[in-house]
C-alpha positions as CSV (number, residue, x, y, z in Angstrom):
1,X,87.3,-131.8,4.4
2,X,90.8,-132.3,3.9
3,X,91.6,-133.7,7.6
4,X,88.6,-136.5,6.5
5,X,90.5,-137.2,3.7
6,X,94.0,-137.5,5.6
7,X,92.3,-139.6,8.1
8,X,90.8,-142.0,5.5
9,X,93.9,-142.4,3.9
10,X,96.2,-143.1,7.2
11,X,93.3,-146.0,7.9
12,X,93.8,-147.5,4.7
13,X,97.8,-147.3,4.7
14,X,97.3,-149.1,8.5
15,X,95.3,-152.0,6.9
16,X,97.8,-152.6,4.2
17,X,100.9,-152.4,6.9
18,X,99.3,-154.5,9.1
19,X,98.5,-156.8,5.9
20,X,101.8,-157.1,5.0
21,X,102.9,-157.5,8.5
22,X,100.7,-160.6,8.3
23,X,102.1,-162.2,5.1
24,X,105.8,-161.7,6.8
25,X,105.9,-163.6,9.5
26,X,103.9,-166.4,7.4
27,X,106.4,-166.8,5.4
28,X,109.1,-166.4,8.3
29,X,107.3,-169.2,9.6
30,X,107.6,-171.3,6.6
31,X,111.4,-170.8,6.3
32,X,111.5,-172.0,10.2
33,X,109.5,-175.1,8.8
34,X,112.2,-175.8,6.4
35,X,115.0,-174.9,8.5
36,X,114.0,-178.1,10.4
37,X,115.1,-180.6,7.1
38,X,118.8,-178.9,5.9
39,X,120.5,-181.5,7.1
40,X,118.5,-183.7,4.3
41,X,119.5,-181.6,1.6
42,X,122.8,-181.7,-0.4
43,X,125.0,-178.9,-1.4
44,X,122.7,-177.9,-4.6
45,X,119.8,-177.9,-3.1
46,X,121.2,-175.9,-0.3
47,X,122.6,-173.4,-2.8
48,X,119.1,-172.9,-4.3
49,X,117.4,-172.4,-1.2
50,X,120.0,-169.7,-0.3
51,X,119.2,-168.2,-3.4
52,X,115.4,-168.1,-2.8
53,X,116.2,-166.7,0.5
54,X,118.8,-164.2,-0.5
55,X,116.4,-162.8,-3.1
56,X,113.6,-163.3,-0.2
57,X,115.6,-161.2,1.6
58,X,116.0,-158.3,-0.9
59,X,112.4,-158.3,-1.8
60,X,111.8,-158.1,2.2
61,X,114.3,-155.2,2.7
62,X,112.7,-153.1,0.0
63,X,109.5,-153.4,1.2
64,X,110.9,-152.6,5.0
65,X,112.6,-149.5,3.6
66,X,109.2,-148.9,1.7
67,X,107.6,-149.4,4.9
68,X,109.5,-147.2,7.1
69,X,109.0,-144.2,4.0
70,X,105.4,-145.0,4.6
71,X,105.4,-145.2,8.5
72,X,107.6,-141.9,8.1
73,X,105.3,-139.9,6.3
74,X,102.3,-141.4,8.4
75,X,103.9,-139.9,11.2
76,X,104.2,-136.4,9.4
77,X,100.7,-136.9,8.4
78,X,100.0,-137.4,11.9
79,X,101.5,-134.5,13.3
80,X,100.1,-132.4,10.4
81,X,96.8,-134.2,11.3
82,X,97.5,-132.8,15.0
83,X,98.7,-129.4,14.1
84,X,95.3,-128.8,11.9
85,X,92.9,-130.5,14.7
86,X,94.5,-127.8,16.6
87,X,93.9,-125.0,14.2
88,X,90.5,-126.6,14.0
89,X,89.9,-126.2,17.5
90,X,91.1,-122.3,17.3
91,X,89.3,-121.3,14.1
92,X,85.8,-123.1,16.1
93,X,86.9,-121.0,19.3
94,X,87.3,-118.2,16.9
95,X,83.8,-118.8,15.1
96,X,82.2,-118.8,18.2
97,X,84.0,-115.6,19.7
98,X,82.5,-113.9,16.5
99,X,79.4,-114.9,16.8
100,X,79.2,-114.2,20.3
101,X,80.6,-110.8,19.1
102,X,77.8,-110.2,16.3
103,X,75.2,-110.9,18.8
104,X,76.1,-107.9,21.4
105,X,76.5,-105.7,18.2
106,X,73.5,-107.0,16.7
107,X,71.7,-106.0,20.3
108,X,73.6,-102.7,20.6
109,X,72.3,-101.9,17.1
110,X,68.5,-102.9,18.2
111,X,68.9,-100.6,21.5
112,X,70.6,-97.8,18.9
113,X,67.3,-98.8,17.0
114,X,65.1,-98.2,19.4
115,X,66.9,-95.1,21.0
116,X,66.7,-93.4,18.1
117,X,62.9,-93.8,17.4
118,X,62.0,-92.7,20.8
119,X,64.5,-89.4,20.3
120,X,62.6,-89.0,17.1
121,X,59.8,-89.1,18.5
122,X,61.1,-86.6,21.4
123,X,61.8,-84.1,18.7
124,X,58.1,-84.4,16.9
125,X,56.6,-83.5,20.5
126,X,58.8,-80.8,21.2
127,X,57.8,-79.6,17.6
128,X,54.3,-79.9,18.3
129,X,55.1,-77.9,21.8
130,X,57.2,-74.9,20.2
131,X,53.7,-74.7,17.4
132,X,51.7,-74.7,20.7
133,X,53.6,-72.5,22.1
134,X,53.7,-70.1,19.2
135,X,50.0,-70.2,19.2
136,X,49.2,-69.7,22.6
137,X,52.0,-66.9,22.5
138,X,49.9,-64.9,19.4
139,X,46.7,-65.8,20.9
140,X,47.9,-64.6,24.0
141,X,49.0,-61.1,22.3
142,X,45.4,-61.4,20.3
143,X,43.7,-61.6,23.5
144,X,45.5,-58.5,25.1
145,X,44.8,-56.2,22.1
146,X,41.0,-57.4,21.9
147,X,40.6,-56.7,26.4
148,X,42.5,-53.4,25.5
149,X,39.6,-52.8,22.8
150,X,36.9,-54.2,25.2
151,X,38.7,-51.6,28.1
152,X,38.0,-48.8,25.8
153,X,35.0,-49.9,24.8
154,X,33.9,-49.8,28.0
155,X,34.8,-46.7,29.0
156,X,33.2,-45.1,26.2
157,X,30.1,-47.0,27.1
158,X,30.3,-45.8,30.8
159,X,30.8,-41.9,29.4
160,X,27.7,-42.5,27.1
161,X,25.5,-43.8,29.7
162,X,26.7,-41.0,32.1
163,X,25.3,-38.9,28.6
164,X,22.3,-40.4,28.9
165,X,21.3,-40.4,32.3
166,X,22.3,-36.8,32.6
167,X,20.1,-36.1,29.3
168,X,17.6,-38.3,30.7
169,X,17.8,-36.0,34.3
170,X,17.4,-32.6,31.7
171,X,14.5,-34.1,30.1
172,X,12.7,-34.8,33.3
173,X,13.6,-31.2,35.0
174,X,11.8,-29.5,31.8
175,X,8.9,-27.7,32.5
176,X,7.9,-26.8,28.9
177,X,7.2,-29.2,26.3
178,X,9.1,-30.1,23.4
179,X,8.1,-28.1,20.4
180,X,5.4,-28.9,18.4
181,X,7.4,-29.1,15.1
182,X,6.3,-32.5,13.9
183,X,9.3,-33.0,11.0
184,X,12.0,-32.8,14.4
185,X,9.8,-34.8,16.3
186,X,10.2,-37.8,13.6
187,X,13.6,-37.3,12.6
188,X,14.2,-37.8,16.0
189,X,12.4,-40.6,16.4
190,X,13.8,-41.9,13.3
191,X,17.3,-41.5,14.7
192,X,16.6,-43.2,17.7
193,X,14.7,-46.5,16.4
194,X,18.1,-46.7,14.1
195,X,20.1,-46.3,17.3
196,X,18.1,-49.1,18.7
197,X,18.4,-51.6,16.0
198,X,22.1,-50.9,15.8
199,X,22.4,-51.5,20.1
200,X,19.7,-54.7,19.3
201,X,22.7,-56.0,16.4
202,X,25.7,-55.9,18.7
203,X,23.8,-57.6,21.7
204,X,22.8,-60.6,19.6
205,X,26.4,-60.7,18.5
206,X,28.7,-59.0,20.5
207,X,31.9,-61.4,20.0
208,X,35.6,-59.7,19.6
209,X,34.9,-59.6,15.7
210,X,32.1,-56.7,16.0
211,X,34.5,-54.5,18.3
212,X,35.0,-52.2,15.3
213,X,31.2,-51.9,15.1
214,X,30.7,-51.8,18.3
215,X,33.4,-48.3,17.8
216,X,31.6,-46.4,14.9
217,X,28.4,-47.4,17.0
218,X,29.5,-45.8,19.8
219,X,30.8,-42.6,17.8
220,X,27.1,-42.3,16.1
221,X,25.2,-42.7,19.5
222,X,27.9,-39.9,20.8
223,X,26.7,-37.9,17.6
224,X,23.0,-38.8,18.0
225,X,23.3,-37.8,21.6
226,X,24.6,-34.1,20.9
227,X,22.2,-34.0,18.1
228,X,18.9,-34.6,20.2
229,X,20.8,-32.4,23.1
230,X,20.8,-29.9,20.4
231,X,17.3,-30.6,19.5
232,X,15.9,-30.2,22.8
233,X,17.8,-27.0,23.7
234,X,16.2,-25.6,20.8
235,X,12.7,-26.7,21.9
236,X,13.0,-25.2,25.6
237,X,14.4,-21.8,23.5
238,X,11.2,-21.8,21.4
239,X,8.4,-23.3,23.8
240,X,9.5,-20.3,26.4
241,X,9.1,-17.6,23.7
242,X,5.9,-19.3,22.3
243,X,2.4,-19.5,24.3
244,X,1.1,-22.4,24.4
245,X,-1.6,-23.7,22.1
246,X,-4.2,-26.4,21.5
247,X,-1.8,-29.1,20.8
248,X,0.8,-28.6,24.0
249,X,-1.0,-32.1,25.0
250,X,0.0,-33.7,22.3
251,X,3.9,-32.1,22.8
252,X,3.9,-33.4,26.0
253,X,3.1,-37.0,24.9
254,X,5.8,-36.8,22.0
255,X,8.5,-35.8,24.5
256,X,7.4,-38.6,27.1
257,X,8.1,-41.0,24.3
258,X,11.2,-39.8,23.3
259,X,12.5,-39.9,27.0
260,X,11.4,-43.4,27.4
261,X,13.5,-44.3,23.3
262,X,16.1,-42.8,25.5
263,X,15.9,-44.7,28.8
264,X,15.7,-48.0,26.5
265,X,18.3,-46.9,24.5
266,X,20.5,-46.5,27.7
267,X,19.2,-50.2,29.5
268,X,20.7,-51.6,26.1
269,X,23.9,-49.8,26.2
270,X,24.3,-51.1,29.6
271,X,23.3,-55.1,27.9
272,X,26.2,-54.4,25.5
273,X,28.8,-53.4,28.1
274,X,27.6,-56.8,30.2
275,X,28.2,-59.0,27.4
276,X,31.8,-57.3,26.5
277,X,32.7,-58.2,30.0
């Protein structure tokens, strides 16, 4: 703003200069007009013209020393003029090195930007993987306790149904019939339709959260199994010391069914161990 203003005032100082400049030699020209009739003129005339011209002269040496102050500080202007077009053309070369500069940090800081979303998104995966991780790990130690379980399980199931079949091979090598008493007979029955239901239970639902039922069934079909064993020990003891009567026939049948509770019992225990595998 101040260079425009310099400028406009060295323009205007040139017009009046070159005004001046103008009016000068007009009037130099004049005096050359006169110069042509001196020899006309007498001594008084002559005196007054040198008069005119002396003061002419004084009033033209003023304004040619104010001139050459002007032209003088027109040419400091100048340079000044110079000097700031220059530091005009540095602070422009400056301006544009900065914003050259501002735009590669304003695209570093965009990269930074986007560097730092994708290593925050990085660290939510790996979060999610460690949690993944962690689960699988417990699952994984879930799992082995429940097939350690099912192992057991298993190999109490195979020692029952070895039970079984071996009772089932005593009840068919019997030669006498099971006794006659008929308050055993359903208490033994009785214990084995519970059995049943209990074997029918797990089978409809054997999944890994039954495996302590599936345990205390086990340990009551163990029990049950020593407790008919007990039963039928008894019987052989008392139908070999007894004769036999009317109603042998009807011992007969009452055994018959109780072997074939058992055999049913065992093909269920043998469903169970299927579906824990």
């Amino acid at each position: 703003m101040q260079l425009r203003t310099h400028v406009k005032q060295a323009v205007a100082d040139k017009s009046a200069l070159q005004q001046q400049l103008k009016e000068k030699e007009q009037r130099d020209q004049e005096l050359l007009a006169i110069d042509e009739g001196l020899e006309m003129l007498d001594r008084g005339d002559l005196e007054h013209r040198l008069k005119l011209l002396s003061a002419s002269y004084k009033e033209e040496k003023g304004k040619a020393g104010d001139l050459l102050v002007k032209m003088k500080e027109m040419h400091d202007q100048l340079l000044k003029m110079e000097e700031l077009n220059r530091a005009y053309k540095s602070l422009q070369e400056a301006h544009s090195i900065q914003n050259n500069k501002i735009k590669e940090l304003q695209e570093k800081k965009n990269k930074f930007a986007k560097y730092a979303q994708t290593v925050q998104q990085q660290e939510e995966v790996i979060e999610k993987l460690e949690e993944m991780m962690e689960k699988a790990i417990q699952e994984a130690r879930e799992a082995k306790t429940v097939k350690e379980q099912r192992d057991t399980l298993k190999n109490q199931l195979m020692r029952v149904e070895v039970e079984l079949e071996k009772y089932r091979q005593l009840s068919d090598n019997r030669k006498s019939p099971v006794p006659q008493d008929t308050g055993e007979l359903e208490e033994a029955r009785a214990r084995i339709e519970e059995q049943e239901r209990e074997i029918a239970k797990l089978k409809a639902n054997p999944s890994s959260s039954d495996l302590d039922a599936v345990k205390a069934q086990l340990q009551a079909m163990q029990e049950e199994k020593d407790a008919l064993q007990k039963q039928l020990d008894a019987a052989e003891k008392r139908a070999a010391a007894a004769p036999r009567r009317e109603g042998e026939a009807m011992g007969e049948k009452e055994r018959l069914q109780l072997l074939m509770r058992a055999e049913k019992a065992e093909a269920r225990v043998k469903a169970v161990e299927k579906q824990l595998g």
